[in-house]
N, C-alpha and C positions, 0 to 999 in steps of 0.2 A: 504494500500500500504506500503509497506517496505520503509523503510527508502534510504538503499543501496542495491540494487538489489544483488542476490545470485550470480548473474555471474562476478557482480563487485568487491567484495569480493575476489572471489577465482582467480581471471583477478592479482590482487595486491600482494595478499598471493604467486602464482605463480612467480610473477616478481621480488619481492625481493628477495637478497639474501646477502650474509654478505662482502657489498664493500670492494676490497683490495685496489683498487687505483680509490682515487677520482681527476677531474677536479678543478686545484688548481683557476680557474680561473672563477668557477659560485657559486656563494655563495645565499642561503636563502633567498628569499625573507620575510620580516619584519613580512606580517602578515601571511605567513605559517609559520613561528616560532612563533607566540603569542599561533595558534593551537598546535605545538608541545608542547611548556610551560603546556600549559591548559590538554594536557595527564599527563604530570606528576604531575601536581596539583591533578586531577582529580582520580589519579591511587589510586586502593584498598588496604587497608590492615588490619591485623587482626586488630580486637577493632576498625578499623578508627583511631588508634594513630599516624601512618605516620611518623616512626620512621627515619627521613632521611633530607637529602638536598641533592638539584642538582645544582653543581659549573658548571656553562656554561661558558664558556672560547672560544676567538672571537680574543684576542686579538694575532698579528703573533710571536708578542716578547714569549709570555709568551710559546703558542705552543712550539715553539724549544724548549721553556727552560723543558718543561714536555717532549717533545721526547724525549730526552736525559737518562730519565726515563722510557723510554717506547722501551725499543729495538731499536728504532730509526725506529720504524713503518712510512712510511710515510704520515698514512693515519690521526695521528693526527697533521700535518702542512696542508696536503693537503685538509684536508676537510673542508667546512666552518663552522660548531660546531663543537666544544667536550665539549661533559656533563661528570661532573665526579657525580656517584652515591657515596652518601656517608651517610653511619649510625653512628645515633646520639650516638656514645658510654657511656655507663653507664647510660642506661635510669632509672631517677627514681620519686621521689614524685614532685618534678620539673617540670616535661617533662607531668605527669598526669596533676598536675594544670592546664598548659598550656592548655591544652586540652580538659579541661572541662570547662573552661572558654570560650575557643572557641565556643564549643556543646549551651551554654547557649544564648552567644548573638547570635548566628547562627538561634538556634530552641527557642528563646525568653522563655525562662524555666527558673525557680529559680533555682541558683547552690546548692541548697540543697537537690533539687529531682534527684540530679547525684550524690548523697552519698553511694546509693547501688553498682551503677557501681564504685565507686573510690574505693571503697573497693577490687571489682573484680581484675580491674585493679594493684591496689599495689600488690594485692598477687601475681600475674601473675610475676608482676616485680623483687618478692622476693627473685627468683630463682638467684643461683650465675652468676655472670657477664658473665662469657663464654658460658653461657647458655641463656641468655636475649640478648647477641651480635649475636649471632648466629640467634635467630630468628630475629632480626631485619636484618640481613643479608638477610634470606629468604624472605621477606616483600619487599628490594631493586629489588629482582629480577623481582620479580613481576610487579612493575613499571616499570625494563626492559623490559618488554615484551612487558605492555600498550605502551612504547615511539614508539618499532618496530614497532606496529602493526598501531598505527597511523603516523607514517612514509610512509610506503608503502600504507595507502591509498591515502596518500597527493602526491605520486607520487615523495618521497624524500626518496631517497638511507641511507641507516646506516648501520654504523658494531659494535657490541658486544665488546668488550675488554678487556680481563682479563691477558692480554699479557705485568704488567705493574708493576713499585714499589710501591705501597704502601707505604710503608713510606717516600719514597721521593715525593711524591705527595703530603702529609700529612704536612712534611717540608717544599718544593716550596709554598704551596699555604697557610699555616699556620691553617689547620686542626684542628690538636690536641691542637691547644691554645682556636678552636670555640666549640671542644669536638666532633669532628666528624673524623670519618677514612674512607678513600677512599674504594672501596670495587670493582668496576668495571667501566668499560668508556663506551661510545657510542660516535661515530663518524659521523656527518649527513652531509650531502653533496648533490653533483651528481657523477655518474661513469665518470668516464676517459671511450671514448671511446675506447681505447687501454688497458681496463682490463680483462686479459687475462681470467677470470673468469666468465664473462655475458656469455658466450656461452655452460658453461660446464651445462649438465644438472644436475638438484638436485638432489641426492640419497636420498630417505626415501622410508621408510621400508611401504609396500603394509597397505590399512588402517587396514585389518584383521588382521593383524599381529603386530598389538599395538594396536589395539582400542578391547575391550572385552567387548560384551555385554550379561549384566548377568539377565535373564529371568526367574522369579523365576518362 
């Protein structure tokens, strides 16, 4: 038996859609955010290095003080999370340690049979910084997606946000003293029922016409 049935799936994938205006007056319940939390723990990325943190931000002071930075969107006052994604800048023999230390007590291994992988890994890192920030850019997104996609099966609304400063986010929240740079937000809540948007239907492209399957 499946886990979550195929119709429940696509019932949620369906329902979501990227809230413009949330209900400033229902917030999260505790343990479907411990679930939300546990997607972004849980979210993939290349090597498993997990180049990242996620600032979750609850507090209403601080909200205004990041809208202010943020277009003045309302949907990060009005929602009851904002997660700010944010990549660990300048990954390097540091941020490996860490990691293989991890791997050891985790998978109970001697840190010395992960000498082949630390090698891997530095060289990977060795690449100039605009190029190592970049992929860990890519790896943030990723975890965007895991956050959405366990959003809407929990039956909890979110919107994407890339609509935002950067470096005042960075400054606000004291970023670049912890070595990390904001890179995109997500917003979790409930809809307003008065958002003008639950009714529009979603435009995507027919599945033939993005999905290619190649038969050799």
């Amino acid at each position: 038996m499946k886990p979550v049935p195929d119709e429940v799936v696509l019932r949620q994938l369906h329902w979501r859609y990227a809230t413009k205006k949330f209900d400033p007056t229902r917030k999260i319940a505790a343990e479907d955010w411990r679930s939300l939390e546990q997607a972004l723990v849980r979210s993939p990325s290349s090597f498993g290095l997990q180049p990242w943190k996620f600032f979750v931000v609850t507090d209403p002071d601080l909200k205004a003080t990041l809208k202010t930075a943020s277009w003045n969107q309302s949907q990060i006052t009005d929602a009851s999370h904002l997660v700010v994604f944010a990549i660990k800048k300048n990954l390097g023999a540091a941020d490996v340690d860490r990691y293989l230390a991890r791997i050891a007590e985790v998978r109970s291994v001697p840190l010395e049979s992960l000498d082949g992988f630390k090698k891997m890994l530095l060289g990977s890192l060795s690449r100039p910084v605009e190029e190592v920030n970049a992929w860990a850019t890519r790896q943030l997104y990723i975890a965007l997606g895991f956050f959405l996609s366990a959003a809407a099966m929990l039956g909890i609304d979110a919107c994407p946000m890339e609509g935002f400063q950067p470096e005042q986010y960075d400054a606000i929240l004291g970023l670049t003293e912890m070595g990390y740079g904001a890179t995109v937000l997500a917003t979790a809540g409930y809809r307003a029922a008065d958002d003008p948007y639950i009714k529009l239907p979603k435009v995507r492209f027919k599945p033939e016409d993005v999905v290619v399957h190649l038969n050799g």
